[in-house]
C-alpha positions as a Markdown table, in Angstrom:
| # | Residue | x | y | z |
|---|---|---|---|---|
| 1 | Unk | -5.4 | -26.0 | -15.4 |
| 2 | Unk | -7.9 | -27.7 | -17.4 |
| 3 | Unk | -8.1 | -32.2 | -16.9 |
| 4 | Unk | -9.1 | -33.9 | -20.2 |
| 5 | Unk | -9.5 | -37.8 | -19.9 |
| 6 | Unk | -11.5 | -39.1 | -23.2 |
| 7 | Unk | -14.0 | -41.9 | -22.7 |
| 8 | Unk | -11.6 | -45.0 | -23.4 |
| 9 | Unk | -9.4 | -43.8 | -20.8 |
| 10 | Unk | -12.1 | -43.0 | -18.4 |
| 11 | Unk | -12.9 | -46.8 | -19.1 |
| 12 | Unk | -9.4 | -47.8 | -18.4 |
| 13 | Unk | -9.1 | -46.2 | -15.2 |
| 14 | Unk | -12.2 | -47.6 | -14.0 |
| 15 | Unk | -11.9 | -51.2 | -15.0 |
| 16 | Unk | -8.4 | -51.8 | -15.5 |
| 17 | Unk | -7.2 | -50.0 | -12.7 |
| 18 | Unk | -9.9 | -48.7 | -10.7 |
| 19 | Unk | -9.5 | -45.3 | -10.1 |
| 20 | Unk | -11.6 | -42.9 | -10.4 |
| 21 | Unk | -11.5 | -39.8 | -12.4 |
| 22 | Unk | -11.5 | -37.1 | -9.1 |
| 23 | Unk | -8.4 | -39.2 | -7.5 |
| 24 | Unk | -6.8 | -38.0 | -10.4 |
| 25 | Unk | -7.3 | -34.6 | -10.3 |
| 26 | Unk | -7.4 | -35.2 | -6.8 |
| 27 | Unk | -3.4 | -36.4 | -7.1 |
| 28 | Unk | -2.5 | -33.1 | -9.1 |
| 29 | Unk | -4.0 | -30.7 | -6.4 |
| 30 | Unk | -2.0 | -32.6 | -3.9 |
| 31 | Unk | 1.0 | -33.5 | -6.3 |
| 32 | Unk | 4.8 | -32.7 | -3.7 |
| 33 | Unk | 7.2 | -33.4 | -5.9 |
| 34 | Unk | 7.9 | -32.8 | -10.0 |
| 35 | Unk | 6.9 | -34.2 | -13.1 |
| 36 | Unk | 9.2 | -37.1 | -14.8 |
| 37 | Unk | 10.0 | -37.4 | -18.5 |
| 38 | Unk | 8.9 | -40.8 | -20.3 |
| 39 | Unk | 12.1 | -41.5 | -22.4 |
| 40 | Unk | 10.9 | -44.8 | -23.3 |
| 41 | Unk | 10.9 | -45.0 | -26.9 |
| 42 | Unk | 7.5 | -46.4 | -27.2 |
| 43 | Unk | 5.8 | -43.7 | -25.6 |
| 44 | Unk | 7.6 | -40.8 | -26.8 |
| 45 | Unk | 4.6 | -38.3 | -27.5 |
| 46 | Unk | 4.6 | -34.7 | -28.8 |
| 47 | Unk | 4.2 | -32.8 | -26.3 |
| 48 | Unk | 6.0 | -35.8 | -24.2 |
| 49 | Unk | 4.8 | -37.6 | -22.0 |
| 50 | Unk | 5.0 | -36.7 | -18.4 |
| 51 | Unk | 4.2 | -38.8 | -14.8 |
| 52 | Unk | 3.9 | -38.0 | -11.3 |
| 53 | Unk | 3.3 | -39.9 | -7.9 |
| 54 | Unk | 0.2 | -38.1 | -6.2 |
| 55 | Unk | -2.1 | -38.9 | -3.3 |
| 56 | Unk | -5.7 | -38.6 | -2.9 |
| 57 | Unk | -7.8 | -36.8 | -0.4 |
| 58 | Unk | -8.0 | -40.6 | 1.2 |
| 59 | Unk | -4.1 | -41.2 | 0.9 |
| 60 | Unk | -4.5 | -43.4 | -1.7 |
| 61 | Unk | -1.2 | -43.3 | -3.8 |
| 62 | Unk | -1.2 | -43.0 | -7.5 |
| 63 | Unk | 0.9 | -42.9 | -10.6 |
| 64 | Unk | -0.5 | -40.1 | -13.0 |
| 65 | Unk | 0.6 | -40.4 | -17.1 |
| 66 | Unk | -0.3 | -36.9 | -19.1 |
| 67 | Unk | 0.7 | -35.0 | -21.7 |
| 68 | Unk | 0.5 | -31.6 | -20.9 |
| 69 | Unk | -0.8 | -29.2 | -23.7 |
| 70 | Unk | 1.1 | -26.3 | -24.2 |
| 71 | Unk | -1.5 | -23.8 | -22.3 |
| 72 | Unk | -0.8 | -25.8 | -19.2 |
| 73 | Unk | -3.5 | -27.8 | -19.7 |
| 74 | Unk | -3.3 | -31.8 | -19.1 |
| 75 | Unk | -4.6 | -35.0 | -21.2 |
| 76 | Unk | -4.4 | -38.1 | -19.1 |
| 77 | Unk | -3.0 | -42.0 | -20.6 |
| 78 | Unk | -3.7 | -43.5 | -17.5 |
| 79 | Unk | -3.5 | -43.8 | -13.6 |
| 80 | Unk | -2.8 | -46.5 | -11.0 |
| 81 | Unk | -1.2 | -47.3 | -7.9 |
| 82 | Unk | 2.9 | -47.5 | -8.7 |
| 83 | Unk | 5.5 | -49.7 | -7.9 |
| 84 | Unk | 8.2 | -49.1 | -5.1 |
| 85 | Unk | 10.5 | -48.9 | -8.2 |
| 86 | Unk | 8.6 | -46.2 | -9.4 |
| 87 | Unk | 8.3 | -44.5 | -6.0 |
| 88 | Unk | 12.0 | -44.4 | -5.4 |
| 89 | Unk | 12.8 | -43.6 | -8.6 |
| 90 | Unk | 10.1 | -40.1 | -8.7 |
| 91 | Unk | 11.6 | -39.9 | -5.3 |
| 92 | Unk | 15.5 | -39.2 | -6.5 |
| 93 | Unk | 14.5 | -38.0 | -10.2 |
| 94 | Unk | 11.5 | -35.4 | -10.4 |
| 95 | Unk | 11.7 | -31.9 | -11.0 |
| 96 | Unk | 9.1 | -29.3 | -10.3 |
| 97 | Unk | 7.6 | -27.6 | -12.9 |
């Protein structure tokens, strides 16, 4: 699997939330649980987009937006650390893939 994060993202994660580009890879390698389905109806995408709760080699938690093309590989929208909401809800709602 291939990572593609374009410059303005790369920006976002850094400044806006500031993670780093390996924690997110990072967070896919060490991903436990499934991907979830945005159904919000401002961010449907095609391909949609996808989220996951992964941890870093330091055990830093994040929440990781993608699309994922159809070869497998992945375009990140954005990563940061999620809410307990969001936690819980991965938690009773993911599926692998």
């Amino acid at each position: 699997m291939e990572y593609y994060i374009t410059d303005a993202v790369s920006k976002k994660l850094r400044y806006k939330h500031a993670v780093r580009e390996h924690e997110v890879i990072e967070c896919f390698r060490n991903r436990r649980a499934g991907y979830i389905h945005d159904s919000r109806p401002s961010h449907q995408t095609d391909p949609p987009t996808l989220w996951f709760i992964g941890s870093t080699k330091a055990g830093r938690l994040l929440k990781v937006v993608f699309i994922q093309l159809s070869n497998g590989d992945a375009v990140i929208k954005s990563a940061y650390g999620p809410s307990a909401e969001e936690i819980k809800y991965l938690e009773s709602n993911s599926r692998t893939q």
